[in-house]
N, C-alpha and C positions, 0 to 999 in steps of 0.2 A: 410519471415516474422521473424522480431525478439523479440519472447517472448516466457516466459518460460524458454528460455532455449533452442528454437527453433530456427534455423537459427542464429547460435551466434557461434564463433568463435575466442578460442584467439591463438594469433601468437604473439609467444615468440621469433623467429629468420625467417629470410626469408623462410631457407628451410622448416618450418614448411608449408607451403601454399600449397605445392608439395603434402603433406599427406593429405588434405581435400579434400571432395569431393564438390568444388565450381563449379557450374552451372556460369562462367563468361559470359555469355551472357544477367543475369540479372543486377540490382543494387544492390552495394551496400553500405553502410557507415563505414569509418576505424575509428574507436575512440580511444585517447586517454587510455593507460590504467591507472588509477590512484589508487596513494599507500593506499589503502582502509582502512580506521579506522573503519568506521560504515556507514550502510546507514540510514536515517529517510525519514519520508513523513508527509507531513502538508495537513490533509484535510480542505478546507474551502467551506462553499456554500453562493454566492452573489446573492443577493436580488434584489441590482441594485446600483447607482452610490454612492461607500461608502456607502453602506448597504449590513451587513456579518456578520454572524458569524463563527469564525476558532476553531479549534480543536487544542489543544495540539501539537507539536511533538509525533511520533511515531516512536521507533526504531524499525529498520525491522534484520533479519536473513535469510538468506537463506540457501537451503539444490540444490546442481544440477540446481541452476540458477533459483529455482524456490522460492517462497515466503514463509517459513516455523513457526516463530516464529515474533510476533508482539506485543510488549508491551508499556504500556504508566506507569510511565511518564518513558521518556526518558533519558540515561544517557546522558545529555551532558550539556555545559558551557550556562552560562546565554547569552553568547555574540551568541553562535550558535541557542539558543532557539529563542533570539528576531530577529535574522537576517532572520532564518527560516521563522519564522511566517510575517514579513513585506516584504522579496521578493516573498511569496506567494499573500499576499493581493495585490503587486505590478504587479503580473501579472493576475491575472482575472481580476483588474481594467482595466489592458493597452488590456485586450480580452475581455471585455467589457461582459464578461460570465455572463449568466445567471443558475443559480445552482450549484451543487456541484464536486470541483472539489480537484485534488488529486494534489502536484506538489511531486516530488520522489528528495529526496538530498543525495550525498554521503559526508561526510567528513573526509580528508584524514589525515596523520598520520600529520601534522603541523597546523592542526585546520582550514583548510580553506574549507568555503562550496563551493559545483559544483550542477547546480541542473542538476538532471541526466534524470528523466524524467515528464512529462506532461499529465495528463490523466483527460480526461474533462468530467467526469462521477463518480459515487460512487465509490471506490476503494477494494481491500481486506486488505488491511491493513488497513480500517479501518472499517471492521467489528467489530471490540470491541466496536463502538459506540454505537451498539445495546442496548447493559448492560450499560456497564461504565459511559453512558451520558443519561441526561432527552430524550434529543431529538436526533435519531442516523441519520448519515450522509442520511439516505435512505429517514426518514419523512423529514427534512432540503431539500432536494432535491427536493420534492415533493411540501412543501412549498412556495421554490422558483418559480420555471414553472409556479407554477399556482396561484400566486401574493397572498398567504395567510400569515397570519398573521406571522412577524419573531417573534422567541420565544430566548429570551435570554439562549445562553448553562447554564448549572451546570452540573457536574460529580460528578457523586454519586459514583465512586468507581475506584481507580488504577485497570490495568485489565491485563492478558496475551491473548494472542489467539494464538493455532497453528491448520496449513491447516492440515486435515486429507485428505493425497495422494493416489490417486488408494486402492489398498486394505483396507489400513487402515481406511477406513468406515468400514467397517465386522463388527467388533465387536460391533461399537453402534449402529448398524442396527440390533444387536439382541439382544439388550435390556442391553447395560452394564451401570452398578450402575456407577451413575454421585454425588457427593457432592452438597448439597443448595448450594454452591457458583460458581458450572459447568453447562454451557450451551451448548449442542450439537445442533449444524445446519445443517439440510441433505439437499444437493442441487435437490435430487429428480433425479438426472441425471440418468438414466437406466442403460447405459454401463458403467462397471469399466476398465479402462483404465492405464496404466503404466501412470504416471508423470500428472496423471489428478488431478483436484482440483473437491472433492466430496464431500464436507462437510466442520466443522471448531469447536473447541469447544475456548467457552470463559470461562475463568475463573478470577472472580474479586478478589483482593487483596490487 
């Protein structure tokens, strides 16, 4: 499995493959490595045929392959904003999807998008919708599935959000002074785990 940062492997020279410890008896996929500028993610949830509302671009960060730092609005060119946001719409049309879905883009040091991944359910990057937007990608979801009324977006506020990793819950789990403008999220997860995702705080800006 490759997520997080789990089952993920890069190979810079052949003999690098010699140094991994690959179970080849399974599968698996060689990708392309590309000259990474940034990555972003367009959350959208469809209602049904040409019926959606889309979220912003969100530029993503990472820390260890895992998803760190996510902020809206996003640096990038008007040309990448509108391209983002129409080959998102273009493909939950063409998957004929019903609710809210994440599509993951990287774009590389010559300005060209790749979409990198497809996640057919509410996303972590776009937990900032909770605050930032009237209506967050979670209710839009919910919305959807179960044929209720679409509610036009408005975003009440630019937002940051970063994943609070393994330990780094502690401290708001015991009470740390948060700003009117900080929101802490506790997943509730029992066990604290290395490179686990246990929380999240938002802050609007």
């Amino acid at each position: 499995m490759g997520y997080d940062g789990k089952g993920q492997y890069p190979i810079k020279k052949i003999e690098d493959i010699d140094k991994l410890n690959i179970d080849f008896s399974k599968g698996y996929i060689l990708e392309k490595l590309v000259k990474l500028k940034k990555e972003i993610s367009v959350i959208i949830t469809r209602f049904g045929n040409n019926s959606y509302e889309i979220y912003e671009p969100i530029e993503n960060t990472h820390e260890d392959q895992i998803l760190k730092h996510s902020i809206i609005p996003a640096e990038i060119t008007k040309k990448i904003f509108d391209e983002s946001k129409d080959w998102s719409i273009r493909i939950a049309e063409e998957l004929k999807y019903i609710g809210t879905l994440c599509v993951e883009f990287f774009i590389d040091r010559n300005e060209n998008l790749y979409v990198n991944e497809i996640a057919p359910r509410v996303h972590n990057s776009g937990h900032l919708t909770i605050n930032a937007f009237n209506i967050s990608q979670f209710e839009n979801h919910v919305r959807a599935v179960c044929s209720l009324e679409k509610i036009p977006l408005k975003k009440i506020s630019n937002a940051k959000m970063i994943n609070l990793i393994g330990n780094q819950i502690k401290p708001y789990r015991e009470n740390f002074k948060l700003n009117e403008n900080e929101f802490f999220f506790d997943y509730q997860k029992k066990e604290i785990k290395d490179k686990r995702k246990m929380g999240h705080i938002t802050t609007l800006i």
